[in-house]
Every structure is written in structure tokens, then in C-alpha cells.
C-alpha positions as CSV (number, residue, x, y, z in Angstrom):
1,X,-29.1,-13.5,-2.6
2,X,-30.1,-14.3,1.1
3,X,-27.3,-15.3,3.2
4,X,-26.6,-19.1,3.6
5,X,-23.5,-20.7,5.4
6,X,-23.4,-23.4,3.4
7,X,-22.9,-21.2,-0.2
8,X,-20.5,-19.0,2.2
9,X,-18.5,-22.6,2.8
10,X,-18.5,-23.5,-0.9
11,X,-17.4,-20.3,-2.1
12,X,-14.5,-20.4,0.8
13,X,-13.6,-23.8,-0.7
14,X,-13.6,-22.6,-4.2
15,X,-11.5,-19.4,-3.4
16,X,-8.7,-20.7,-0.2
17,X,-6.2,-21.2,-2.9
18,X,-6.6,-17.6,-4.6
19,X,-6.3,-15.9,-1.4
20,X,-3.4,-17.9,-0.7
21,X,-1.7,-16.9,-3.7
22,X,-2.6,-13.7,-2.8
23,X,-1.1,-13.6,0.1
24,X,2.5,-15.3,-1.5
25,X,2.6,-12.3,-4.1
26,X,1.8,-9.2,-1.6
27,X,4.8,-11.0,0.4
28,X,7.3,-10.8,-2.6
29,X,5.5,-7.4,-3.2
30,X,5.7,-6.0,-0.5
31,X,9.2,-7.3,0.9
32,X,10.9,-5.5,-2.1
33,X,8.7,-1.9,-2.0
34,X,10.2,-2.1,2.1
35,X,13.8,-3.6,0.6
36,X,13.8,-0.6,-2.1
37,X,13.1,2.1,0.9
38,X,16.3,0.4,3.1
39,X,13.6,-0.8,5.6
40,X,14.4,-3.8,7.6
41,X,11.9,-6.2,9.4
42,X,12.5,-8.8,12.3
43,X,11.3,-11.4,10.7
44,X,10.1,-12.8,6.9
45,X,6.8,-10.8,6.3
46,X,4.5,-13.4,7.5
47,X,0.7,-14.3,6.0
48,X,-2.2,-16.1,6.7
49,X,-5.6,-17.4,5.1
50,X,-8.5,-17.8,8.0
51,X,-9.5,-21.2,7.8
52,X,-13.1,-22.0,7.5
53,X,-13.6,-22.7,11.1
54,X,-12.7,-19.1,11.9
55,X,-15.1,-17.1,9.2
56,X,-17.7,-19.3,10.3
57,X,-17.0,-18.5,14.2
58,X,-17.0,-14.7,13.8
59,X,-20.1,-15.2,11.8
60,X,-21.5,-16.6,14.4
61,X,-20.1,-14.6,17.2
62,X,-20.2,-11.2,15.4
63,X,-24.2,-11.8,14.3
64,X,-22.9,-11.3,10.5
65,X,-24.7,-12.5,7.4
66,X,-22.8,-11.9,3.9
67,X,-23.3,-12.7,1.2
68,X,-20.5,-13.6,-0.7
69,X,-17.1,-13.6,1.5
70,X,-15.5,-10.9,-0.4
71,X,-18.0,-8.6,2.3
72,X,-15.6,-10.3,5.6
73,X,-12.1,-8.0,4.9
74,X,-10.0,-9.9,6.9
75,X,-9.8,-13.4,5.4
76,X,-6.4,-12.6,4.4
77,X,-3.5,-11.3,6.1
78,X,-0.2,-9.9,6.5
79,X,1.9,-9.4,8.9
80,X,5.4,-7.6,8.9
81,X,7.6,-6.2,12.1
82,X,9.8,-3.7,11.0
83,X,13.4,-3.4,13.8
84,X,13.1,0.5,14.3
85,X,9.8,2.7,15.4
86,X,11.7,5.4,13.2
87,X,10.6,3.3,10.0
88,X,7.0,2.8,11.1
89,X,5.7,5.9,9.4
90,X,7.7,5.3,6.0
91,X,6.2,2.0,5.9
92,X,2.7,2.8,6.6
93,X,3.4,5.3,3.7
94,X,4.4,2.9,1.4
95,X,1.7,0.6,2.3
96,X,-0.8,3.2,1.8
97,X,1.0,4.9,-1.5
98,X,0.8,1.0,-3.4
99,X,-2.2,-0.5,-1.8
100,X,-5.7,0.5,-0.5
101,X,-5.8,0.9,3.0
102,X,-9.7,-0.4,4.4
103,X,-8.5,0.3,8.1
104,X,-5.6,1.3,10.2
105,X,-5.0,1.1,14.2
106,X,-2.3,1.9,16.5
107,X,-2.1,-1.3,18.6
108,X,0.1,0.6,21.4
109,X,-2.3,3.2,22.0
110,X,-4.2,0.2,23.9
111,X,-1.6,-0.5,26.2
112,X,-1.1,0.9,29.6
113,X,2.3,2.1,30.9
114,X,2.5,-1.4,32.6
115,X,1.8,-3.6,29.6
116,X,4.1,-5.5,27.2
117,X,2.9,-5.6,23.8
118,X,3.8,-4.5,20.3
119,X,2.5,-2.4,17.7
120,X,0.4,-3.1,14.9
């Protein structure tokens, strides 16, 4: 199947709702495994669906051509801030002991020894 935008926009269409539903269980998922280990975050594990305006910008700006969106692996997301750097490692642990782990990156490693930022 050749790549079109406008079979990528319908199938986004068809699918927002799934990956949002998606995104409401691996919250109550994931909020227990990291409840269960005595792990505490900052803040509700937060999520997010990419709207269509955004797949269809990095398509654009990245030069890519799928062909069905399950190829673009970041339509949905997660994101959790756990209160200690001690837990970091026991979470990434968990995460990677209940769910397949595509890529992983240590956002402070970016940083310089004058910049503010957090780590993902």
C-alpha cells in the first residue's frame, strides 16, 4: 500500500479513541505496578494522544511516509515523575519487566552543568 495522507488521516480518525483508551488503562496500570513497589510520583501519571495536526507535521518535517500509523511509535504517551532519583532505576525496571520498551533516553545527560531541566 503506497503511502497517502489522507488514508493516514482516516485511519487516525478511526483509531484516536482506542489509543485514548489506551492510554486511560496503562495509567491505572501502571499507577498500581509503581503503588505496589512503594514508588511515589509528583504528580497523577499524565497521557496524551497526538492530535492529527502533529502526526501530520512530523510527517512532513521528518520526510516520513507510513503506511498505516501503527509504523509512527509515538502517537501515544505517558508521562510519570517519580519524587526521588533513588526510585528511577526500580521504575525503569518495572516498566521494562511489564511492558516492551521500543526506546529509552536519559534526558539529563543533555544538560550542561548550567541548565535546569529534568529527566526523562
Amino acid at each position: 500500500m503506497p503511502f497517502s495522507l489522507e488514508t493516514l488521516h482516516a485511519e487516525y480518525e478511526e483509531k484516536a479513541t482506542l489509543y485514548e483508551r489506551l492510554c486511560k488503562e496503562l495509567v491505572i496500570q501502571i499507577s498500581q505496578l509503581l503503588a505496589d513497589a512503594g514508588i511515589t510520583t509528583v504528580f497523577p501519571v499524565e497521557w496524551r494522544v497526538k492530535t492529527w495536526e502533529s502526526i501530520h507535521d512530523k510527517c512532513e518535517r521528518n520526510k516520513l511516509e507510513p503506511k498505516v500509523l501503527g509504523e509512527i511509535t509515538d502517537i501515544a504517551g505517558l508521562r510519570l515523575v517519580v519524587l526521588f532519583k533513588r526510585d528511577l532505576d526500580t521504575t525503569c525496571d518495572i516498566i521494562s519487566k511489564h511492558f516492551e520498551v521500543l526506546k529509552k533516553e536519559d534526558a539529563g545527560v543533555r544538560l550542561a552543568e548550567d541548565q535546569f531541566g529534568y529527566g526523562s
